[in-house]
RONU-249086 format. One record per residue (C-alpha): x, y, z. Coordinates in steps of 0.5 Angstrom, whole numbers, plus 500, padded with zeros to 3 digits. Example, Ala and Ser with C-alpha at 12.3 -4.5 7.8 and 13.67 -1.06 7.14 Angstrom:
BEGIN
525491516/527498514/
//
This chain:
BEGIN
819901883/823895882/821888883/827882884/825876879/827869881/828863878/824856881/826849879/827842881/826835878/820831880/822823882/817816883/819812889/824808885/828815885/827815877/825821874/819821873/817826866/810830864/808832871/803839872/806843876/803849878/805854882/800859886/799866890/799863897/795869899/790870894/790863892/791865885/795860879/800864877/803859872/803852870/809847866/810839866/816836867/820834863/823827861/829828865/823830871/826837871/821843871/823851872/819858873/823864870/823871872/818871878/816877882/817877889/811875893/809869897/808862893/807854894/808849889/802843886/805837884/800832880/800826876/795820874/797814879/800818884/797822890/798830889/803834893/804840896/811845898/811849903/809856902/815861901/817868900/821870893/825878895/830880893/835877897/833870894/835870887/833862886/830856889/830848889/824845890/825836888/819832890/818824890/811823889/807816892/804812888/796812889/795804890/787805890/788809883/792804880/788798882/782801880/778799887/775806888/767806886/763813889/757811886/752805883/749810878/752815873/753822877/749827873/752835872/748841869/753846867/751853863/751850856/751843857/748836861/753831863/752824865/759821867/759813866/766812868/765810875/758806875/757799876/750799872/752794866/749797859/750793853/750799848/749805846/743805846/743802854/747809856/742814853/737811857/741814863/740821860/734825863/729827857/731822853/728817849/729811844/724807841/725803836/732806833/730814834/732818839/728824842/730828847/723832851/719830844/723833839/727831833/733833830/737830835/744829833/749823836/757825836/763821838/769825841/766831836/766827830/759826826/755820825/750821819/752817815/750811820/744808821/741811827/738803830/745800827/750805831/745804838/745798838/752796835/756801839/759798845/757801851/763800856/767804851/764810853/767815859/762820859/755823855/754830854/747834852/748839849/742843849/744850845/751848842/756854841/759856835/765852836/759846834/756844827/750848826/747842824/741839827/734841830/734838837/740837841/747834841/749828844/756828844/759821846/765821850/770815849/775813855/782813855/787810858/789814865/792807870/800808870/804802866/801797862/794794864/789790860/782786862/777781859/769782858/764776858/757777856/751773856/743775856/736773853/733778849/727775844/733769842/740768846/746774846/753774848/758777847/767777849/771783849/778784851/783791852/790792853/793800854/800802856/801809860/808810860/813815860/812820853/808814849/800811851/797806848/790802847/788797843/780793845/777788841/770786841/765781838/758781840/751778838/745780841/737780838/731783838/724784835/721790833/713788831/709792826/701792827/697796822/688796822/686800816/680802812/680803804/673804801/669797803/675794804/679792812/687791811/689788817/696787817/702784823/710784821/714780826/721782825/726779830/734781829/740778830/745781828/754779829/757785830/766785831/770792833/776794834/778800836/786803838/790810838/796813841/799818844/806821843/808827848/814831843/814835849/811838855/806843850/805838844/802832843/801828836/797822836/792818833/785813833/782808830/775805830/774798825/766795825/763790821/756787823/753781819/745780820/741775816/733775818/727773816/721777817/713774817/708778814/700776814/695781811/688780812/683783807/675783809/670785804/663784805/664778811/669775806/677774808/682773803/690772806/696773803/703770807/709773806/716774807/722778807/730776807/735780809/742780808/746785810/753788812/756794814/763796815/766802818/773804818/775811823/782814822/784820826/790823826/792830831/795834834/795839840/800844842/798847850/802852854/799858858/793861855/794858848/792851846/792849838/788843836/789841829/785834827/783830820/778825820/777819815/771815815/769810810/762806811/760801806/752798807/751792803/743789803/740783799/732783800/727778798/720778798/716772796/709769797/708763802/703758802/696758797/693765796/688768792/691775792/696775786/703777789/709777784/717775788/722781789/729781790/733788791/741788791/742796795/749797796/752804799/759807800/760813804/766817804/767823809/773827810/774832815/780838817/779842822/783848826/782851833/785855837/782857843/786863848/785863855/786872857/786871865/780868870/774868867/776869860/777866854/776867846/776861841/776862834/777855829/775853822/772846819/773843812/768837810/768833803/762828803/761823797/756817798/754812792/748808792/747802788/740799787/737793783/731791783/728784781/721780780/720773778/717771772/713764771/719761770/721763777/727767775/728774777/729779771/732785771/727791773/731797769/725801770/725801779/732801778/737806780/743810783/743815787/750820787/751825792/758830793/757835798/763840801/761844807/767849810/766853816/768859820/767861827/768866834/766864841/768868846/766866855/766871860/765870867/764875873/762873880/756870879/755871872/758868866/756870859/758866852/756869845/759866838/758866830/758861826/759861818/757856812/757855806/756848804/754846797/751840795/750836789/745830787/745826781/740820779/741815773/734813773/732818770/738822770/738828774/743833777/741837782/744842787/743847792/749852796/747855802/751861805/748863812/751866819/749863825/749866831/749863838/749866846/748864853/747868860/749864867/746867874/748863880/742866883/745862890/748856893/743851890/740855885/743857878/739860872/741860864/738864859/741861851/739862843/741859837/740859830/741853827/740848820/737842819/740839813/736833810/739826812/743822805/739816805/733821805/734824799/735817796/729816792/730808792/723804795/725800801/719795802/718792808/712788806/707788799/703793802/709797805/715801803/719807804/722812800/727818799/726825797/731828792/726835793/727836801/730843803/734844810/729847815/732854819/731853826/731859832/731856839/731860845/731856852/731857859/734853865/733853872/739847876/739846883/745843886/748842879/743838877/737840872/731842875/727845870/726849864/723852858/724852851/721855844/722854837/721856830/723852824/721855817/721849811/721844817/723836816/716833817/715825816/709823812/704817811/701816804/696812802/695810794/687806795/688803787/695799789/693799798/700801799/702805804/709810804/713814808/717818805/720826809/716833806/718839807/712844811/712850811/712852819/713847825/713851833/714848839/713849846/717845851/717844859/720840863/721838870/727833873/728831880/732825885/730820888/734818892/730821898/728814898/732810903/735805899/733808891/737812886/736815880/731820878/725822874/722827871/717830866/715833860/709837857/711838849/707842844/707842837/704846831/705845824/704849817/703848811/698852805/702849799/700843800/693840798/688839802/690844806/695842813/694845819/697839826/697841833/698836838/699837845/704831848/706829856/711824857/713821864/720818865/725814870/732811872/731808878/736802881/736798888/741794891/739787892/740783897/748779895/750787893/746786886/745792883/738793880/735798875/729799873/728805866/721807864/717812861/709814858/708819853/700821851/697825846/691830849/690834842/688832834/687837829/687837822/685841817/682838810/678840805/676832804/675827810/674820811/673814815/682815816/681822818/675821823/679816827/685820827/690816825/690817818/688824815/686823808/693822804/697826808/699825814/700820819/699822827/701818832/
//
């Protein structure tokens, strides 16, 4: 049989009766609902459907800043050849002004492969990033880390892009916050991801302009904080036509304090140590990007992103130590000066139409981390300390190239394949000085060094989703082959490692009923060891404590499986395991000749851990959102090579939650709070001591907390 095929055209017009380019028209069964096809106009507003078959149609114009419309249903046969359909669209004033807010509080989706917290309708003021990761449930920020449910590994992405090369406390605390649309938590990421990472992915997404014409605003910030913190910020964007564009700018101070307090025992000798460390770092950004629409299918464009913080501090430290009823003190203080500098470019482009959709994107990020650091004695004292003083500097360049294409077969499924080049090189510089009697400070060659790392990884993947009624499968392979090469001048050594290795990933949805939806997912993914963890420089904090690298870690491996029960779209509760062979583990040592203790990363042999969590809404509470949850970890370390033998099990509970009330004046309140125990300890030695009896220190190796 043969069937009559017809052309559908028309030109879409704003109220002015000018034609109004780069609208979706989609064109749709009006029986079945089904979308047979979709197009844009182009910038003389004209569209057109070719060689469509008989059958009975409607027509869905859309655009941002306009109010959607809808033809009338109508019948292609053979006695119609071609039809004309034109449109004026209506402008949607409340779209425009921006006036329209659903809600106080970020609304909350759990989808089959991740968690999304959307911010761009929220009224809550957050400061930075670490204030809107507050608002995701399970996660915690304590003292610049982030954990999700107890565990580590957490990776932070900005629009898919990594952040490794940062410092994790500096990114939370100087990435502005009301850049940010929306938050996503990835909890098994797909192939399409890096296999990097032990714990979650946070990808952080970043707004963009959507408001018709050229809009802008400005932003004026106040608060207290240990000190005073202010802020001004400003923005200005164009939506027009083929181009869109968006500048902002920032500049920002805030302060805090992080206070460190340790009681310990050494021999006959009690070390009882106080560091008051306040923060006030200036921080100024600068973000821009535009888009240029070729056409209705491809678009170029680009952005930018331009960060320098200043911080300058002083932290007080008093150490007291007692020895048969007598006390000696010795006052110090440690100066800081540092700088930090981040310059993004990222170039793109993207080629769509139906069923094909091609991105490629080049990414440059060059980080530049700057540090003074002085450490003398204040006041008497009989202890004998000699002045310090460090120059760190460190340069990161990363460059990044990537391809995906993604073909969509029909409703339900789609395939995806892509690849990912990374050139990493970082340089480290470290001078380290002490003061003589004549108060100079000469050169130390012996604790100084550089620190070179030049590390290319490329990667190849597949994904494919489908979906069939109430079931939806995703499964993907990821391959890597990174090589990594280290070198130190003091003393001079090279090493390197290349790994090789397939990482699998899949993921099964059941939407069980109306409310109720399951998930099961695995992957198999890499941990690689931080940059500034394989440095070997000293860091001190204060005489008696420093941190140091180790150029000796390896990656850990980890299988991950997960299960999810969501209720409502929302997250309910969930299971999951893990096993990690070579697991990253941060260890505390003591040295009782010198008293000083040291944190540096070891590798163990095993870590396994178990994960139960429990979310539920509040908002049955008349007059209170948000939500609370629960969650019970359990952890298990390994380790037979070192000596005293290491064998850790810690049970942990953690409660959290983000509450906000409407005051009276319509001030909005929020309230966010958690608790974490611990109920079990056990380490395995083949020496005890006092440290180990109260469990806080475990002979020289470990420190549980």
């Amino acid at each position: 049989m043969m069937y009559a095929q017809s052309d559908i055209s028309g030109k879409v017009f704003d109220p002015s009766k000018a034609p109004l380019g780069f609208v979706n028209v989609v064109l749709y069964n009006s029986i079945t609902d089904e979308l047979v096809a979709g197009t844009m106009s182009d910038d003389k507003g004209s569209y057109l459907f070719s060689n469509i078959k008989d059958g009975s149609y409607l027509l869905e114009i859309s655009f941002i800043g306009f109010k959607t419309q809808k033809s009338a249903v109508f019948v292609l046969s053979n006695e119609t050849s071609n039809v004309r359909f034109d449109f004026v669209l209506e402008e949607d004033v409340g779209l425009l002004n921006e006036v329209v807010i659903k809600s106080r509080r970020p609304t909350i989706q759990q989808t089959a492969e991740k968690l999304i917290v959307n911010l761009e309708q929220s009224q809550m003021v957050s400061s930075n990033l670490q204030d809107v990761l507050k608002k995701v449930p399970g996660i915690i920020v304590v003292n610049g880390k982030v954990t999700y449910g107890g565990q580590q590994g957490v990776k932070i992405f900005v629009n898919g892009k990594t952040t490794d090369y940062m410092d994790m406390s500096s990114l939370l605390r100087d990435f502005p916050a009301d850049n940010i649309a929306k938050v996503e938590l990835i909890q098994q990421p797909g192939a399409e991801f890096d296999a990097e990472g032990s714990g979650p992915i946070i990808n952080i997404i970043l707004k963009k302009n959507v408001s018709l014409g050229t809009n802008g605003n400005v932003k004026l910030n106040t608060g207290y904080d240990n000190r005073p913190e202010y802020g001004i910020s400003s923005s200005i964007a164009s939506y027009r036509n083929k181009l869109n564009w968006q500048v902002d700018a920032g500049y920002k101070k805030t302060s805090w304090r992080e206070d460190l307090f340790i009681t310990r025992r050494i021999n006959n000798e009690v070390y009882d140590q106080a560091t008051i460390a306040p923060y006030s770092p200036k921080t100024i950004r600068f973000n821009g990007g535009l888009d240029y629409h070729i056409n209705e299918r491809q678009i170029v464009g680009f952005g930018t992103r331009v960060i320098d913080t200043d911080s300058e501090r002083i932290a007080s430290n008093n150490t007291d130590i007692v020895k048969s009823g007598l006390s000696e003190k010795l006052r110090t203080e440690n100066s800081f000066e540092r700088r930090s500098q981040t310059f993004n470019l990222n170039p793109y482009y993207r080629f769509e139409n139906e069923g094909n959709q091609l991105i490629l994107d080049m990414d440059y990020v060059h980080y530049d981390n700057d540090n003074i650091n002085n450490i003398y004695k204040v006041g008497a004292s009989e202890i004998l300390y000699d002045n310090q003083r460090y120059f760190q500097n460190g340069k990161y360049k990363i460059m990044t190239y990537k391809g995906d294409y993604k073909r969509t077969m029909g409703a339900g499924f789609n395939w995806m394949l892509g690849t990912k080049y990374s050139k990493v090189s970082t340089d480290n510089d470290l001078d380290s000085f002490s003061q003589n009697t004549n108060e100079e400070f000469i050169l130390d060659p012996a604790q100084s060094n550089r620190f070179l790392i030049d590390e290319n990884i490329f990667a190849l993947y597949f994904k494919m989703v489908k979906k069939w009624k109430e079931w939806s499968f995703s499964g993907g392979i990821r391959w890597e082959n990174s090589y990594t090469e280290g070198t130190s001048s003091n003393p001079h050594e090279v090493k390197s490692r290349n790994i090789s290795k397939v990482f699998p990933s899949a993921s099964i949805d059941k939407k069980i009923n109306e409310q109720f939806g399951a998930n099961l997912s695995y992957s198999y993914r890499i941990l690689r060891p931080s940059y500034s963890s394989l440095n070997t420089f000293v860091f001190y904090y204060d005489p008696y404590t420093f941190e140091q690298g180790n150029p000796n870690l390896k990656p850990e491996f980890t299988n991950s499986f997960q299960f999810n029960l969501s209720f409502d779209s929302k997250p309910f509760f969930s299971i999951a395991y893990k096993n990690t062979n070579d697991a990253l583990f941060e260890m505390v040592s003591q040295n009782d000749l010198t008293a000083q203790t040291s944190r540096s990363m070891i590798n163990l042999s095993k870590r396994e851990n178990w994960n139960f969590r429990g979310f539920a809404p509040v908002n049955f509470i008349a007059g209170l959102e948000g939500y609370t949850g629960i969650i019970v970890n359990y952890n298990k370390y390994e380790s037979s090579v070192l000596n005293p033998k290491f064998d850790l099990d810690k049970w942990s509970f953690t409660w959290y939650s983000n509450l906000e009330y409407q005051l009276p004046w319509k001030i909005n309140s929020e309230l966010v709070g958690y608790y974490g125990s611990f109920s079990k300890v056990v380490c395995e030695l083949k020496k005890t001591s006092d440290f180990c009896k109260k469990k806080r220190y475990c002979g020289q190796l470990c420190r549980v907390t």
